[in-house]
N, C-alpha and C positions, 0 to 999 in steps of 0.2 A: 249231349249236354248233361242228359242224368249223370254220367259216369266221372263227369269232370266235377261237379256238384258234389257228389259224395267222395271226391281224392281229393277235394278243398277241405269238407269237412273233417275228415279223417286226421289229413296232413293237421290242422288247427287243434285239435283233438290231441294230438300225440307232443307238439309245440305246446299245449299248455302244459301238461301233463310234464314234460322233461322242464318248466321252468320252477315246477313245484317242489324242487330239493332242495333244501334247506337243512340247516344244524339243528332244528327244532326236530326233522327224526332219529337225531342220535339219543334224544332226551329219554330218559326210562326211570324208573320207580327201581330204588334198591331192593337186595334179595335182603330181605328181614328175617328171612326162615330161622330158626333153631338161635337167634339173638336173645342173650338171657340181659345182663348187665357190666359185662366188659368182651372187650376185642384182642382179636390174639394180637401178638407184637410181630409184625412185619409190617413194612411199610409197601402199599399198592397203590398209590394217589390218584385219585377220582375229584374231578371239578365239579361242585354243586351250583345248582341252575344261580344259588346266590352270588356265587363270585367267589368262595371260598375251597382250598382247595382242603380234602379231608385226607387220611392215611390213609385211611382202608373205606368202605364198602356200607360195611358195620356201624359206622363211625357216625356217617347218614343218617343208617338207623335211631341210634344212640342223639343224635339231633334233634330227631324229627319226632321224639317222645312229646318232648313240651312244646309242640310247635301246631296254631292251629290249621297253617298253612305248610303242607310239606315240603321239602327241601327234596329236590329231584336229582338224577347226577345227571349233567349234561356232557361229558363224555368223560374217556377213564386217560389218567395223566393229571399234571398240575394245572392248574387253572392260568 
């Protein structure tokens, strides 16, 4: 009876765990590193968590200067 008791709990365990994937882990904070005041000219299209889709990476960054609430990418492509 223990043994069935703890292969419920388990199995329940591992079911919730596999329901928890979502788009919400794709979400990440841009790389701002070495970001002065312009972006180089290539085009890499990255979707922000806002709906909008930015060129590069950079571009994020460059957003998210005046913004009290930051702008996150929610994954990389056009939105």
């Amino acid at each position: 009876m223990k043994v069935a008791i703890v292969f419920l709990l388990s199995a329940l365990a591992l079911l919730n765990l596999a329901g928890n994937t979502t788009a919400q882990e794709c979400i990440r904070k841009p790389n701002c590193v070495g970001i002065t005041t312009r972006c180089p000219r290539r085009y890499e299209p990255v979707c922000g968590t806002n709906g909008i889709t930015y060129p590069l990476e950079c571009s994020v960054c460059l957003a998210n200067r005046n913004r009290d609430v930051p702008i996150l990418i929610e994954y990389d492509g056009v939105c």
